[in-house]
N, C-alpha and C positions, 0 to 999 in steps of 0.2 A: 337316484334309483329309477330302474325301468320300468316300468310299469307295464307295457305292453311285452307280449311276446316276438321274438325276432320274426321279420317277415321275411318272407321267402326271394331267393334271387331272381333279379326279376320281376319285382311286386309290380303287379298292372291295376286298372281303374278296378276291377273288377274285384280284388282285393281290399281297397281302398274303400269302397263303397259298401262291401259284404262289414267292413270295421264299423263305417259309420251308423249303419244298420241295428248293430249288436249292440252302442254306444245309446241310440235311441233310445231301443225297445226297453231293456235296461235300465234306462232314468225313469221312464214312466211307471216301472215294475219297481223301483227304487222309494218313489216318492209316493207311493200307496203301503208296500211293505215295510220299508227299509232294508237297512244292510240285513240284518238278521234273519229275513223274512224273503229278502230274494235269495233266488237258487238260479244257477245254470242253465237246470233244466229249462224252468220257465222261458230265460231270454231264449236259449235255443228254439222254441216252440214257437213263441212269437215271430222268430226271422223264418223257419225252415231248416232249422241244421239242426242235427244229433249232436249232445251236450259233449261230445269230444271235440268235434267241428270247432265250438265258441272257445275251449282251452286251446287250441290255435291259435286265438288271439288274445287270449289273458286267460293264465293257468291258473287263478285262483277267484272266485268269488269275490273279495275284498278286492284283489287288483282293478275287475272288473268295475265295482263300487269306489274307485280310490279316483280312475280315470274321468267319470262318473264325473265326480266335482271337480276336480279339474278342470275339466270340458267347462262344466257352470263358471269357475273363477276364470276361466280365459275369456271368454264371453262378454262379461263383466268388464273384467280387468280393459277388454277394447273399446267398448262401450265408453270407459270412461277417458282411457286414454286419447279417445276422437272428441270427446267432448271439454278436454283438459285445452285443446287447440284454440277453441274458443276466447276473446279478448274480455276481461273482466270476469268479476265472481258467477254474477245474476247470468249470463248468456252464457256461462258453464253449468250453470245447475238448468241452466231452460235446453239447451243442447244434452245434458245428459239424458232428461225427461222424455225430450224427445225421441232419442237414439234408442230408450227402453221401448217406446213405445211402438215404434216402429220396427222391432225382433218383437216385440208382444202379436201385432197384427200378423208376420210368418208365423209365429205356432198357432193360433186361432185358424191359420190358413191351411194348415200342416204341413210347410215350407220348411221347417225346422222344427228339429226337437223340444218337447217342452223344458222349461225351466228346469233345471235339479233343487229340490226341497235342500237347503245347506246345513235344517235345523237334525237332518240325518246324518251330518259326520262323524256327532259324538258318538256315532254304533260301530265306527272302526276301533279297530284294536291297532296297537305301533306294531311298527316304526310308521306305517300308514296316516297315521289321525293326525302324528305331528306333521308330515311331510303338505297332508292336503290343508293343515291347520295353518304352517306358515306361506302355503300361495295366498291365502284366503286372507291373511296378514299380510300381505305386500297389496293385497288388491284394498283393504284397510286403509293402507297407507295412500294408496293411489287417490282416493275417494277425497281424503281430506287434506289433498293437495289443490283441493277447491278453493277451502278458505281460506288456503297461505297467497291473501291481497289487501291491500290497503283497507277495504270495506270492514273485512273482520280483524282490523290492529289492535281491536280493545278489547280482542277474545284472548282468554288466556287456550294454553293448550288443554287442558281439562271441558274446557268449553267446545270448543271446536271437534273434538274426540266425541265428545257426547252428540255435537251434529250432524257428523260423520256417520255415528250411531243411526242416529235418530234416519238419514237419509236414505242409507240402505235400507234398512227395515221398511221403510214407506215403498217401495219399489217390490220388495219379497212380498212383501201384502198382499198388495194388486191378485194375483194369484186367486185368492180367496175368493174374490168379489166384483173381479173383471169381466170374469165370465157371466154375470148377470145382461152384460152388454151385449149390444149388437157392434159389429168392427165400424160401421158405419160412427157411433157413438166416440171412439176412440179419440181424433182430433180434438174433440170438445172435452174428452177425461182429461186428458194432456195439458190442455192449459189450461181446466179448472185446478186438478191439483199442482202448476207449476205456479199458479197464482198465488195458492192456499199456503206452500211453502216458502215463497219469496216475500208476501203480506199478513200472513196471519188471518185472524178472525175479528179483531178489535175493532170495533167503528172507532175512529176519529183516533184521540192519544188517553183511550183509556190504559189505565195502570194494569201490569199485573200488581195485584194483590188479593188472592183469595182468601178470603174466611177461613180458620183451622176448621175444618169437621173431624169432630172425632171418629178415632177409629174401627171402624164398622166389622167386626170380628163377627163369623157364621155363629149363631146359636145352637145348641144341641139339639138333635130334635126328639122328641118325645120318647122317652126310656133310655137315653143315651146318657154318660157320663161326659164330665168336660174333659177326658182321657181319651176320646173319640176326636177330640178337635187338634190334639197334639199329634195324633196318627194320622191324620188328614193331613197337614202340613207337613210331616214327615214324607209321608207319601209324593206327598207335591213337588217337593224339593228333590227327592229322588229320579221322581219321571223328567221334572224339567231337564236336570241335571244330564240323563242316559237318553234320555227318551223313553217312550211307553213299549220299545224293543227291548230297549235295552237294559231298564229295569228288570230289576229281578225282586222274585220272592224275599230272597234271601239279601238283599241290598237294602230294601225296608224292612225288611224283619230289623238289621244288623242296624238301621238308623237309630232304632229307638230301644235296641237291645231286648229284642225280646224273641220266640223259637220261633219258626218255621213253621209248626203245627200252632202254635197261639195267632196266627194270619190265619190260616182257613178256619179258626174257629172263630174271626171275627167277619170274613170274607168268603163267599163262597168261589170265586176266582177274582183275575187281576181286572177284568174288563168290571165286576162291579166294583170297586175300587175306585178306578179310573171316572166313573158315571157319576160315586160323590163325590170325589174329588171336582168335579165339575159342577157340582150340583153348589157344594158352598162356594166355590169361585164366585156363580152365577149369584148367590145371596149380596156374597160381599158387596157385587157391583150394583146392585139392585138399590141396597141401603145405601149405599153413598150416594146415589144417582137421586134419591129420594128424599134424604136428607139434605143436598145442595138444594133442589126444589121448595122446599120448604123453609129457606132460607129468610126471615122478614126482612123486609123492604131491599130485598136483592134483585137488580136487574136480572134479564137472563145468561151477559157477559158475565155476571161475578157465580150466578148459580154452575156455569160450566168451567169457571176455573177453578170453583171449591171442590166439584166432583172430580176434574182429571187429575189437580194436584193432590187429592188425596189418596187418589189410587196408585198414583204411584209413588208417591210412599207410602201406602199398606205394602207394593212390594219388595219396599228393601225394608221392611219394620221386623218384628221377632215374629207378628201373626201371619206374616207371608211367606213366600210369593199365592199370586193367582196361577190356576196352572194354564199353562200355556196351551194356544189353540189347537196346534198342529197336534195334537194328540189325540186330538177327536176323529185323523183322519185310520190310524188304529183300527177302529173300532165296529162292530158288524153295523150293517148298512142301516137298519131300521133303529140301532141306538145312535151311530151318527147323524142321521136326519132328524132327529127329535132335539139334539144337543146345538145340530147347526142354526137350528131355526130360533131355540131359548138364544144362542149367540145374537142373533139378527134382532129380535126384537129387544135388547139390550142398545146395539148401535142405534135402532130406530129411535130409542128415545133420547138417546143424540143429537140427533139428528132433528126431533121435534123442540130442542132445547136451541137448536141453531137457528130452525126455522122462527122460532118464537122472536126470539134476539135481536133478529133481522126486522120482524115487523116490529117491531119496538125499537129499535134503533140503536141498540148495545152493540150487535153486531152485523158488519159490516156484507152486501149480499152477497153470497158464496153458494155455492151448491151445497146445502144442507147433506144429501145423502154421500157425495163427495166427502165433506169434510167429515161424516162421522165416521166414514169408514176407517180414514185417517187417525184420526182419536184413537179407533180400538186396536190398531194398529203401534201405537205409540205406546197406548198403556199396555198390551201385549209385549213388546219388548224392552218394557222396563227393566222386567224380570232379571235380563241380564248386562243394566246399566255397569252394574258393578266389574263386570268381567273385561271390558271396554274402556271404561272410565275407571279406576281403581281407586280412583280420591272420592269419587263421589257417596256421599254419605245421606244421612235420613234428612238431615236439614235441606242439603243442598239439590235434591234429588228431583225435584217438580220444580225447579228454577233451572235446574241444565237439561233438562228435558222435557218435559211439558210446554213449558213457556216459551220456548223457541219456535214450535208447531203453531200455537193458538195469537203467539204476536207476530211470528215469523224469523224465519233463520238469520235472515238480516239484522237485527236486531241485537241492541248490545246490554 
């Protein structure tokens, strides 16, 4: 299918370049609104042409959104393919790192377009969703023709899918919390986190084996019924699912079978919604993170494998998912900085758990703010281990995922 509109006979640079322009402006209007939320006009406005002008070069909105990621899986897709050239597993995953990171330094430079947010496709409608749903599946498959090497012979396929999983997502991250950098910093991001992924966290040959913690379920809070916590999770799974576009009223209403008008008599719109949703997310993590800490006689290796593995399975458990981050970006500016910052000081304490580790000797020295970023990044895409990995279940779920981060991919 075409996505693009026929170009004129003839097409010179000047066409070529007015396209890439529209392609631009577009991702960036894309990856703040989404599909639902960008219009025409907008991109028009952004380049200098009247919204007839841009259906010149994609006659429908979606089209324009569809090429959109596209552009992102081709990107990628080369990215990996020039790093697939590379002799061994380790100088494939340290070449692809690299290759990101050096298209990270052109958009910080604004040499090229930003990233396209990918967790925005599920807002297309078909035959669309499928079409950009299976490039993004070949670029899938690209990725974890990584570990198809002798190193990883005692992974099964389930294993290696999940760190495939697990690999992209560490890269989409970035995104979130690169911008904290100066480009100067970058070289040293690079091979801290190509380290973090290839060695893990463990000093020496500690085990994984965390502690069970039980599961830290949000409590009602004060005049709430426990009918509150089931709508919350409702909810959750909704937004994940659609995104916070693409949800609807009426998609949560119909989750939990109940009217249209019994939502705004329990919500006054979807943005506060969204904010408790976020709000028990941030509990959940809080009590886990607090309960591993208070672990007796636990080093700080076993207190941070008790907290990542049980967060992530809270999110394949019946009380999950957490809702996912990208949703805060949704949301008006002075409620997202209030939600980004509660996010931040959650990794911080990650991060004060790694640093701790470190001077005590569990674990191995890393860049504490590095690797926590990484964490929240993992246990943020748990969420959709399952979709990815379809074997993987509640037991198995923080052994093919977690513990390949915190020991390292290598690792069997």
């Amino acid at each position: 299918m075409t996505l693009d509109a026929p170009p004129p006979s003839g097409s010179t640079a000047r066409y070529a370049a007015k396209k890439e322009a529209i392609l631009a402006a577009a991702t960036a209007i894309l990856n703040r609104q989404g599909v639902r939320g960008m219009t025409l006009a907008d991109v028009a406005a952004d380049v200098g042409l009247i919204t007839t002008s841009v259906t010149y070069y994609y006659r429908k909105k979606e089209d324009l959104a569809a090429a959109c990621f596209l552009r992102g899986v081709e990107i990628f897709d080369n990215l990996a393919s020039e790093a697939a050239k590379a002799v061994g597993a380790r100088a494939r995953l340290a070449r692809f790192i690299e290759l990101y990171f050096d298209h990270a330094l052109k958009i910080r430079l604004k040499q090229v377009p930003p990233f396209v947010a990918f967790g925005e496709m599920k807002g297309l409608n078909e035959p669309l969703r499928s079409e950009v749903g299976g490039a993004f599946n070949d670029l899938f498959r690209n990725i974890r023709g990584f570990f198809d090497d002798p190193e990883f012979a005692g992974l099964s396929r389930l294993e290696t899918t999940a760190r495939t999983h697990l690999l992209l997502e560490q890269a989409f991250w970035t995104v979130t919390w690169l911008r904290r950098y100066d480009v100067e910093d970058f070289p040293r991001i690079r091979d801290r986190m190509s380290d973090i992924l290839c060695n893990g966290l463990a000093a020496g040959d500690r085990p994984w084996a965390p502690p069970p913690l039980p599961i830290a379920a949000a409590e009602p809070a004060a005049g709430q019924d426990v009918s509150r916590e089931t709508f919350l999770i409702a909810a959750t799974r909704v937004i994940n699912q659609k995104g916070y576009r693409g949800a609807s009223v009426e998609d949560i209403s119909a989750q939990l079978n109940v009217t249209k008008g019994s939502f705004y008599h329990h919500n006054e719109a979807k943005d506060d919604l969204v904010v408790e949703c976020f709000e028990r997310t941030f509990e959940v993590m809080r009590a886990n993170q607090f309960a591993a800490r208070d672990l007796e006689r636990a080093d700080r290796w076993t207190q941070l494998t008790a907290a990542t593995a049980a967060l992530v399975n809270y999110q394949l458990s019946d009380h999950g998912p957490l809702l996912r981050a990208s949703a805060m970006g949704a949301l008006p500016g002075d409620i997202r900085h209030d939600l980004v910052e509660r996010y931040a000081r959650i990794s911080d304490r990650f991060a004060a758990m790694i640093s701790d580790g470190i001077a005590e000797g569990s674990i191995r020295p890393v860049d504490p703010l590095i690797a926590a970023h990484m964490i929240s990044s993992m246990i943020n895409a748990a969420v959709s281990l399952q979709n990815w990995a379809p074997g993987a279940d509640l037991d198995q779920a923080a052994a093919l995922f977690a513990r390949p981060l915190l020991v390292g991919v290598f690792s069997r």
